[in-house]
C-alpha positions as CSV (number, residue, x, y, z in Angstrom):
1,X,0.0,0.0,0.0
2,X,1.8,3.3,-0.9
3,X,1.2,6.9,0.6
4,X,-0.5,7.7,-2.9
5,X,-3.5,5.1,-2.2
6,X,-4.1,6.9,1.2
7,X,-4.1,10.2,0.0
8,X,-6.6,8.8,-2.7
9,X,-8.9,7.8,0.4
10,X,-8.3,11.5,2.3
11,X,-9.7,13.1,-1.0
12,X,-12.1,11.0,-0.6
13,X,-13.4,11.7,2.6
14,X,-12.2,15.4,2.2
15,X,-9.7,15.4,5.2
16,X,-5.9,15.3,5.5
17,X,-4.6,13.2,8.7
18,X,-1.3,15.3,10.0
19,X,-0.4,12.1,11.4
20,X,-0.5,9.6,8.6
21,X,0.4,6.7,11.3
22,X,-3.1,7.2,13.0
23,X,-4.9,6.4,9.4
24,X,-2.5,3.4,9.1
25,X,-3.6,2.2,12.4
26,X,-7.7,2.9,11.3
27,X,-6.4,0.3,8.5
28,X,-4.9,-2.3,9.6
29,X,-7.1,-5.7,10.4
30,X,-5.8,-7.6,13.0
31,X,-4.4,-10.7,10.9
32,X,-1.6,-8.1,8.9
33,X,0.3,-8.5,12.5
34,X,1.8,-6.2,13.7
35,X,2.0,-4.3,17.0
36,X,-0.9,-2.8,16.4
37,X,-4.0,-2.8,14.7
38,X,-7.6,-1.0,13.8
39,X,-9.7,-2.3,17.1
40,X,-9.2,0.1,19.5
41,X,-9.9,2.4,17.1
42,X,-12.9,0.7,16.0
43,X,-14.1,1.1,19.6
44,X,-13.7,4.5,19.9
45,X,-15.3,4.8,16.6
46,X,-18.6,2.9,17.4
47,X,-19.4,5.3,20.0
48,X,-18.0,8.4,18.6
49,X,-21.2,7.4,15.6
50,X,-23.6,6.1,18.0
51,X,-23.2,9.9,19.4
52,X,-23.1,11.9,16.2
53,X,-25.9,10.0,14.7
54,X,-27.8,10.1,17.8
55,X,-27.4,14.2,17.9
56,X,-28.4,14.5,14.2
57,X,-31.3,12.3,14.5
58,X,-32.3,14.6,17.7
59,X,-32.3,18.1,15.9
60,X,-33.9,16.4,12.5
61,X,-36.5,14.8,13.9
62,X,-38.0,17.2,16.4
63,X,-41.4,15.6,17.6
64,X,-40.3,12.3,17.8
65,X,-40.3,10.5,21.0
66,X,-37.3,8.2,22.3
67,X,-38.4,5.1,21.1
68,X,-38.9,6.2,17.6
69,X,-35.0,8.0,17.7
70,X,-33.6,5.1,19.1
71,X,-35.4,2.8,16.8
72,X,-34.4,4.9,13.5
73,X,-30.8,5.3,15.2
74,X,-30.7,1.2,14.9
75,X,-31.1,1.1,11.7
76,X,-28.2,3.3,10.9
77,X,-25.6,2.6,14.0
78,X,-24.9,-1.0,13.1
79,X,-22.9,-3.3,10.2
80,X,-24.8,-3.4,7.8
81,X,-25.2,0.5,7.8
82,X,-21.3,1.0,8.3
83,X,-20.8,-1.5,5.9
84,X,-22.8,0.4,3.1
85,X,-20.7,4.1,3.7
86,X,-17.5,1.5,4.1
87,X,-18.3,0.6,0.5
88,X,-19.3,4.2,-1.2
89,X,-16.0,5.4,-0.2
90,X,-14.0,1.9,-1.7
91,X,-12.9,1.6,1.3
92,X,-12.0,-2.2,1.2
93,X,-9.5,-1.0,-1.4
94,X,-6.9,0.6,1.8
95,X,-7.4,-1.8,4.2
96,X,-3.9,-3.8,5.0
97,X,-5.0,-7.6,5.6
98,X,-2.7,-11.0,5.8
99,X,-2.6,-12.8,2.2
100,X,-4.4,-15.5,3.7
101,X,-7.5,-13.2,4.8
102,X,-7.3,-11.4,1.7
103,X,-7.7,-14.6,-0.6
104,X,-10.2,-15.8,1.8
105,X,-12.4,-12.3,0.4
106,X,-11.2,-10.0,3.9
107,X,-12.0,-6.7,1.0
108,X,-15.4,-7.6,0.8
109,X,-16.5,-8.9,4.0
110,X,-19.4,-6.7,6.0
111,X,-17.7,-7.4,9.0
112,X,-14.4,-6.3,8.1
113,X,-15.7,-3.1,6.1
114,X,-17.6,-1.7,9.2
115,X,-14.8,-2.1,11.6
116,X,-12.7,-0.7,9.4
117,X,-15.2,2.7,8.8
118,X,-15.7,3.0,12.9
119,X,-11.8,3.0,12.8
120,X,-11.0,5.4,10.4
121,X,-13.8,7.7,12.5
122,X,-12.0,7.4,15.4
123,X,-9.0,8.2,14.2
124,X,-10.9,11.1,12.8
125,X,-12.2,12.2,15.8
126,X,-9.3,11.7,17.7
127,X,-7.0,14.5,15.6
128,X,-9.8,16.6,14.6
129,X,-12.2,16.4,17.0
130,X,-15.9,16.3,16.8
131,X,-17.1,18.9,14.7
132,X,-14.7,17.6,11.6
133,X,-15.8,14.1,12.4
134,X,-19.4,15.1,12.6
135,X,-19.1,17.1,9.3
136,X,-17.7,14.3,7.0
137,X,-19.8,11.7,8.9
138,X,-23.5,13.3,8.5
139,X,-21.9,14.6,4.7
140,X,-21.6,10.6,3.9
141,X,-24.7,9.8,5.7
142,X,-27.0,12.3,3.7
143,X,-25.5,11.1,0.4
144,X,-26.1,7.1,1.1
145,X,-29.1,7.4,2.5
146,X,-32.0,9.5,0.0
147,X,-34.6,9.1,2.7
148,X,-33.9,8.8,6.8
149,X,-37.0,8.2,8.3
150,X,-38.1,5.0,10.5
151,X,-41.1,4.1,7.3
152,X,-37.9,4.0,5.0
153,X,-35.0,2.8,7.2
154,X,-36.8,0.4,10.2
155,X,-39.4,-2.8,9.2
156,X,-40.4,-4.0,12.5
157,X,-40.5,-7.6,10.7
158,X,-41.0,-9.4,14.3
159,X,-44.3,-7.7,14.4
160,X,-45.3,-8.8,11.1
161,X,-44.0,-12.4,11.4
162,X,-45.8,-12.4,14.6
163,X,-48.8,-11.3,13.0
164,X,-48.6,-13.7,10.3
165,X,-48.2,-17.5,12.9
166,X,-50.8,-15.9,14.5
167,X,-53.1,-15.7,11.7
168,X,-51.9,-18.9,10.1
169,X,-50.4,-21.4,13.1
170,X,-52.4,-19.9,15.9
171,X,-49.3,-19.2,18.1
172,X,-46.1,-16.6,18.3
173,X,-42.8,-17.4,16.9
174,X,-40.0,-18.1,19.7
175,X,-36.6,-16.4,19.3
176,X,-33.4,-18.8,20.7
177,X,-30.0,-17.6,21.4
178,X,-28.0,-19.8,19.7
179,X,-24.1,-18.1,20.1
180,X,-22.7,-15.0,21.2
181,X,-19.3,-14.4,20.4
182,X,-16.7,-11.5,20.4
183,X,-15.8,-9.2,23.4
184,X,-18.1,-7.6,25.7
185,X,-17.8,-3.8,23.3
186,X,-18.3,-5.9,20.4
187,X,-20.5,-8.8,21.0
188,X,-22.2,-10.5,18.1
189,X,-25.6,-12.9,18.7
190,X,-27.2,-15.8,16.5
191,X,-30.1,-15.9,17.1
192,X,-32.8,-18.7,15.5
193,X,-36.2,-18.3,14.8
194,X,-38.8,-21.5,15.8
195,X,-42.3,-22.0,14.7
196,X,-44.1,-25.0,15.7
197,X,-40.3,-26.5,17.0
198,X,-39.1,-25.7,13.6
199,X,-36.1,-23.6,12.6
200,X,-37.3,-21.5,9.7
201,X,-34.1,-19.3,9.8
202,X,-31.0,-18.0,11.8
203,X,-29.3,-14.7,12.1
204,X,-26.3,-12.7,13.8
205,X,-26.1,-9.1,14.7
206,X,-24.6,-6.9,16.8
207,X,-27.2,-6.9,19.0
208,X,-30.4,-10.0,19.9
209,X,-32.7,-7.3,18.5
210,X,-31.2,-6.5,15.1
211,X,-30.4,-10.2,15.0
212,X,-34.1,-11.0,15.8
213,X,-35.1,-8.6,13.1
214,X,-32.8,-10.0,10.6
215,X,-34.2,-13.8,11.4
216,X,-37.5,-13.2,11.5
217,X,-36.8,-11.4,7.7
218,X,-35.6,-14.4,6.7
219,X,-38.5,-16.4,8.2
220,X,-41.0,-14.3,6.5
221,X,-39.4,-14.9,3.2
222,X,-39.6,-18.7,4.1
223,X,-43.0,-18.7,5.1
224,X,-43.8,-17.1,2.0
225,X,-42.4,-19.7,-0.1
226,X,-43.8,-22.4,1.7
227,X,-47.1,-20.8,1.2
């Protein structure tokens, strides 16, 4: 990776680091080993967001009560939502991984992008500060995302799954933690979805309820085909 390819990515996000060591740090996965890498980073980053999205969702949204903020602010603070800004600034494209990760597809793995994008946040935020890490963060947000509202951004599909075994098996889908792994700032659950002691699908997340979400999704689509 030369200096040229990281300037590419500062264009990019429209900031130059002074120290060009901190963005190396926001890039570096864990399996290039060395003595350091991107989680710490990733840490700060996660709640450096959680904050900054939280703030811009307050001042947007102005009568909205705390469960509808929180809910809208789920459906943004999470991987699949750092994945997608990961990916409209190539991001994958800087990251410095082992050979063995990157031929196992480490570039284009959700996981891996979103870390990666709460790094380079915090590394941000760090040098900067929060009003430059605010101002390229809300910049990227408004440019991925057309329409933030919870109609367009948040499909409470446990309620409609619900709905639906009611109407069609008489009885309420169960939700069974299968896993959690990872440490305690960055705990990921799998979560399966049983109706009438069947598994009709299993998700993870980054938290039970997005994983929840995600299986009961997956369920729907099932039931649908089963239909």
């Amino acid at each position: 990776m030369s200096s040229k390819d990281i300037e590419v990515l500062e264009d990019v996000l429209e900031y130059r680091f002074k120290d060009k060591k901190l963005l190396v740090e926001a890039l570096t996965h864990k399996s290039f080993k060395q003595s350091y890498d991107n989680e710490r980073l990733e840490f700060l980053g996660d709640a450096v967001l959680d904050l900054i999205v939280g703030e811009y969702l307050f001042f947007k949204f102005k009568s909205s009560d705390e469960g509808k903020l929180s809910k809208i602010r789920a459906s943004l603070v999470n991987e699949d939502g750092f994945d997608k800004l990961a990916r409209s600034i190539d991001l994958g494209d800087y990251i410095y991984l082992s050979n063995a990760e990157e031929n196992n597809g480490g570039r284009d793995k959700p996981s891996l992008l979103s870390n990666a994008f709460e790094a380079v946040i915090g590394a941000i935020y760090l040098e900067a500060g929060l009003q430059t890490v605010k101002e390229i963060a809300i910049k990227l947000l408004e440019k991925n995302y057309k329409d933030i509202s919870l109609d367009s951004l948040f499909r409470d599909f446990k309620t409609t799954l619900q709905e639906l075994t009611q109407a069609r098996f008489g009885l309420t889908p169960e939700y069974k933690v299968i896993a959690s792994r990872g440490p305690d700032h960055k705990k990921e659950f799998e979560i399966a979805v049983i109706i009438e002691e069947k598994e009709y699908a299993r998700a993870v997340g980054k938290s039970k309820k997005i994983a929840q979400q995600e299986a009961a999704k997956q369920a729907l689509e099932q039931l649908k085909k089963d239909k």
